[in-house]
KEZALUM-917434 format. One line per field, with one value per residue (C-alpha): residue number from 0; x, y, z. Coordinates in steps of 0.25 Angstrom, whole numbers, plus 5000, padded with zeros to 4 digits. Example, Ala and Ser with C-alpha at 12.3 -4.5 7.8 and 13.67 -1.06 7.14 Angstrom:
2
i = (0;1)
xx = (5049;5055)
yy = (4982;4996)
zz = (5031;5029)
***
This chain:
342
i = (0;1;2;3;4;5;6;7;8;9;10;11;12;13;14;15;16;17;18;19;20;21;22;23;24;25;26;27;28;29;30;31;32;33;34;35;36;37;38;39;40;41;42;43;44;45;46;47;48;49;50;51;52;53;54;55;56;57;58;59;60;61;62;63;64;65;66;67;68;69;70;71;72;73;74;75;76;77;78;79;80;81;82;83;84;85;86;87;88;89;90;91;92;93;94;95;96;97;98;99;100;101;102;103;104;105;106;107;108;109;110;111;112;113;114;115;116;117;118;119;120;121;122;123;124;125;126;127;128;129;130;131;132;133;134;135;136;137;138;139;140;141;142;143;144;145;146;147;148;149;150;151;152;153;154;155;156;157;158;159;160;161;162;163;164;165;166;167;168;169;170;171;172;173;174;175;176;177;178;179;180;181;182;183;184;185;186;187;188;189;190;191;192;193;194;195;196;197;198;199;200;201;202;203;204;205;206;207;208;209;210;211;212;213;214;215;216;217;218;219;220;221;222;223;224;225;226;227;228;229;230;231;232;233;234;235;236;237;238;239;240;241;242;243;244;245;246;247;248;249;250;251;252;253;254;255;256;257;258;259;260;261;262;263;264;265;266;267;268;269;270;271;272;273;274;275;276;277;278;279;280;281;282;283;284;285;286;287;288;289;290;291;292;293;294;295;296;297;298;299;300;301;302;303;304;305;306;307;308;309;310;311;312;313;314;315;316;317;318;319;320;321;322;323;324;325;326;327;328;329;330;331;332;333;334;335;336;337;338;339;340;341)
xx = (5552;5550;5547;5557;5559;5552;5561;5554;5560;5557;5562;5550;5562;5567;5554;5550;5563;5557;5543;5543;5551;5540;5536;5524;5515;5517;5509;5510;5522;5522;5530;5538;5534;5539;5532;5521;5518;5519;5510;5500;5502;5507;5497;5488;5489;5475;5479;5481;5469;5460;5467;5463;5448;5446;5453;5443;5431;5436;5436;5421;5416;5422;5417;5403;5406;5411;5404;5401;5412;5408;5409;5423;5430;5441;5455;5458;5474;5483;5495;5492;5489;5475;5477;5478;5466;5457;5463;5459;5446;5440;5430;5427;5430;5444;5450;5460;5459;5466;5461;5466;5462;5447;5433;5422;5408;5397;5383;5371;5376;5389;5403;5410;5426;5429;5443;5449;5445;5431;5421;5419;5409;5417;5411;5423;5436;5451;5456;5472;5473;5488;5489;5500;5491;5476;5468;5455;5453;5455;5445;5433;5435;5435;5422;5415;5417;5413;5401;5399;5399;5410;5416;5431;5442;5448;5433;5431;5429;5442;5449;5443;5448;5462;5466;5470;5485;5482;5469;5475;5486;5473;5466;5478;5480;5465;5466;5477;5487;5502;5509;5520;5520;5515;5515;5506;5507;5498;5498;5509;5520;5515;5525;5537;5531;5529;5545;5551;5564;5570;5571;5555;5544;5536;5523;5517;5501;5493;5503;5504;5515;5526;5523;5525;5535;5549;5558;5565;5577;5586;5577;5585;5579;5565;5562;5564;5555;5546;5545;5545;5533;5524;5523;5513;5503;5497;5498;5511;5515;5529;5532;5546;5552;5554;5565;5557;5557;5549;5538;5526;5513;5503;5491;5478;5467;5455;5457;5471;5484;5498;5511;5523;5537;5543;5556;5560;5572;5570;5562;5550;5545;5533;5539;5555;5551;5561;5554;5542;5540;5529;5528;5518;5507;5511;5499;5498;5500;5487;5480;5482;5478;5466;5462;5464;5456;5445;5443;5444;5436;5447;5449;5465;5476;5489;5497;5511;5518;5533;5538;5547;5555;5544;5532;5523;5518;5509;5514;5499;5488;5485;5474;5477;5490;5500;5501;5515;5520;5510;5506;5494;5485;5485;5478;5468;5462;5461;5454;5444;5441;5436;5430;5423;5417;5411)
yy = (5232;5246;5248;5256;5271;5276;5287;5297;5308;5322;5330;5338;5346;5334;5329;5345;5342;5328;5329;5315;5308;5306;5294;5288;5288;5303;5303;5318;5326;5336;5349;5353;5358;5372;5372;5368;5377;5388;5384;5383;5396;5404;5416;5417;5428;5433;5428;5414;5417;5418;5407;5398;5404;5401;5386;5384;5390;5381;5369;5373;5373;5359;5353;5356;5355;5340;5327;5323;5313;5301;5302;5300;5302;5313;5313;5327;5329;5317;5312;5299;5295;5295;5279;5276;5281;5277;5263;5263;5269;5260;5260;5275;5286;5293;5307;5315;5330;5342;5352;5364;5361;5356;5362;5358;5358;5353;5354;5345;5337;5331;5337;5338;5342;5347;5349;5351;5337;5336;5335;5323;5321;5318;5307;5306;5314;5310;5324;5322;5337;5337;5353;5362;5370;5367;5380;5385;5378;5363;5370;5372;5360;5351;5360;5357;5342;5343;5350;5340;5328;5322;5311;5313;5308;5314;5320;5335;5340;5332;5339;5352;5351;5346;5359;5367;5361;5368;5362;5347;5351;5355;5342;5332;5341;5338;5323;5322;5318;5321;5334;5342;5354;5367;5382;5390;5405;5412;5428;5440;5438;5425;5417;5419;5416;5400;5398;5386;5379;5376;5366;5369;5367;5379;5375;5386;5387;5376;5370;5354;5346;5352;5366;5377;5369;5373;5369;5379;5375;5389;5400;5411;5408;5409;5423;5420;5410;5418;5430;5419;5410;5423;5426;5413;5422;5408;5400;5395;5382;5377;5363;5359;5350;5336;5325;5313;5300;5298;5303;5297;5298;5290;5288;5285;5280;5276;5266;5262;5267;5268;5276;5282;5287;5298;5302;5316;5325;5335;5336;5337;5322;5325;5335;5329;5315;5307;5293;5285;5271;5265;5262;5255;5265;5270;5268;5280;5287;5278;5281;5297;5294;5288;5299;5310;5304;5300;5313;5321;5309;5308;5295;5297;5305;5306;5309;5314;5312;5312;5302;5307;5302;5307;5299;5304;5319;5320;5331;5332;5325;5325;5322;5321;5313;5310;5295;5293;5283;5275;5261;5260;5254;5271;5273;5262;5266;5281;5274;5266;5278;5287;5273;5275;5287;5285)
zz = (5610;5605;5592;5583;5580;5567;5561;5556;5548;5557;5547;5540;5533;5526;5521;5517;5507;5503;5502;5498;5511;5521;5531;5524;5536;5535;5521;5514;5516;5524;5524;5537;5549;5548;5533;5539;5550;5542;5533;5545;5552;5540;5540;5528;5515;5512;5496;5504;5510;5497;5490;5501;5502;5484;5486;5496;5489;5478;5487;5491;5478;5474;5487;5481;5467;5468;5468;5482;5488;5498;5511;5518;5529;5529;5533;5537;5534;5539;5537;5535;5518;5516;5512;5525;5529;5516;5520;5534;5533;5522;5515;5518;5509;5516;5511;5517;5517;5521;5531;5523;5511;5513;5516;5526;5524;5532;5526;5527;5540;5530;5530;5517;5515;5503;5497;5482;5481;5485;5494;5503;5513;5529;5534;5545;5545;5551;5556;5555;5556;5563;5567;5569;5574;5575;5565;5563;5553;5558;5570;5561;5553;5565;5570;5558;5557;5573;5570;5557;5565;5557;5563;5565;5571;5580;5582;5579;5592;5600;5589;5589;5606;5603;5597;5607;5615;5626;5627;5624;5636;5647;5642;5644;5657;5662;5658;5669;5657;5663;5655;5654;5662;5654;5655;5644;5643;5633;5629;5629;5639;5646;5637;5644;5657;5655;5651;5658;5662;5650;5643;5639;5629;5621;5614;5608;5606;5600;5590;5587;5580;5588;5582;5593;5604;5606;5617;5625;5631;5636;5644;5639;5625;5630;5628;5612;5613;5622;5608;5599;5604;5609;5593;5592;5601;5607;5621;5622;5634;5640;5645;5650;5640;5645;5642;5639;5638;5624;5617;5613;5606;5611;5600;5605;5592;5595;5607;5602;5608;5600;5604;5598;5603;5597;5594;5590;5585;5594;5608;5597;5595;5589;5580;5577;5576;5571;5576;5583;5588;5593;5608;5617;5621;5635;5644;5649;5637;5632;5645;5643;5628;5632;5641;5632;5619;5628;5634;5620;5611;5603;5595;5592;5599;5602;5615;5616;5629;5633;5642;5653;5664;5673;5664;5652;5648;5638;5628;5620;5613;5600;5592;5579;5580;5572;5567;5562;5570;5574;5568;5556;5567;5572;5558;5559;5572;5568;5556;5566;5574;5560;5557;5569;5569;5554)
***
């Protein structure tokens, strides 16, 4: 018997207007996608600029003004409510902190984050990092903790080589998993070239959580598309779109195996989900899971792939995936794994 549908509400907007109305496994509120992808890619003023650089000076001189903290292992952002973590991952010391908002210093062979709190010693760190787009920043905070020897799940460095999506795509490709079709055009004028028989899909540079896609369903429009899209100045690729049979995620933590289907709004179930229900793993969606977190070291990932009359195409990898959905055993083993690593 299949398990029943879990609505979700996919409206960011309605939740914008209520702060207060959320699912509870989504823990703080967040604003909505379009709020927050400008906060992301919003260039800087050189007055934002200072304010940032005196709030971090400030943060410096606290982290070596206050009294030193225990060791403990560090949640890096997250959705989840830091409870659920301090429960799981008793009796050590747990905090959670944001990305944005902390320092890093590795002095002396020990690691130290410092925020307007505090200063705590890492002794192993959760990265739940889920980004828009991956930045700088995240790139030189996961190089430190590589060269720190932190221990980390996922570890630094299968992070650091899952930033890239065209990279994730030619890994996939070259672990013989099966894919959609792609074309990838890259500078001025090339664009226009890798346009297909509509109805088609446009994924726009190195964007994550739906950012970036658009379905192109009527040729005659391409050339707007076309002028709009080359003002990102990155790599841009086309896949035909596909009517499936159901989208899953398949989760792999540790040597333990769930799966989700996912129902959406629109043709975007990641991104206009209105449901999930657990399913039975399907086995070859653990086999390619298998294969993927092997070959990269990676303790946890997820695996998206559309079903389709003519059988599974794995849509992309990610890992640092997503947890709603799937049951509290899903947080207990990504516990035992940072357990693990202590």
């Amino acid at each position: 018997m299949l398990s029943p549908w879990v609505v979700i509400d996919g409206d960011r907007r309605a939740r914008a207007r209520k702060p207060g109305a959320r699912l509870a496994s989504e823990g703080p509120f967040f604003p909505p996608r379009a709020f927050e992808l400008d906060c992301r890619l919003r260039p800087r003023q050189d007055s934002q600029i200072r304010r940032e650089a005196s709030s971090s000076c400030a943060v410096a001189r606290l982290g070596l003004q206050v009294g030193v903290d225990e060791q403990a292992i560090v949640v890096v952002q997250g959705s989840q409510p830091l409870a659920l973590w301090q429960e799981r991952l008793a009796p050590h010391r747990v905090v959670q902190r944001e990305l944005d908002r902390c320092g890093w210093i590795l002095r002396g062979g020990e690691t130290w984050c410092i925020d307007a709190s505090g200063r705590v010693q890492v002794r192993a760190l959760l990265w739940r990092v889920g980004a828009v787009q991956p930045t700088l920043r995240q790139r030189e905070v996961l190089a430190l903790l590589r060269f720190a020897g932190v221990p980390c799940v996922n570890s630094a460095k299968a992070l650091l080589a899952g930033f890239d999506r065209l990279e994730m795509l030619a890994e996939l490709r070259e672990l013989g998993l099966p894919m959609l079709d792609c074309d990838v055009a890259l500078g001025l004028g090339a664009l226009a070239t890798i346009a297909r028989e509509p109805p088609f899909v446009v994924k726009v540079g190195n964007f994550h959580g739906g950012f970036g896609k658009l379905r192109v369903d009527e040729r005659e429009r391409w050339s707007e598309y076309v002028d709009l899209i080359a003002t990102a100045d990155t790599y841009v690729a086309t896949e035909p779109f596909v009517e499936y049979i159901r989208d899953v995620r398949c989760l792999q933590i540790g040597t333990q195996h769930w799966a989700i289907e996912r129902r959406g709004r629109g043709w975007r179930a990641n991104v206009d989900t209105i449901g999930v229900r657990p399913i039975e793993p399907p086995a070859e969606l653990v086999e390619w899971t298998q294969r993927v977190a092997e070959a990269r070291g990676l303790d946890m990932l997820g695996l998206d792939a559309l079903e389709t009359e003519s059988g599974w195409k794995v849509l992309e990898v990610n890992d640092v995936p997503g947890l709603r959905g799937f049951p509290d055993a899903a947080l207990d083993a990504v516990a035992q794994c940072v357990l693990a690593r202590l």
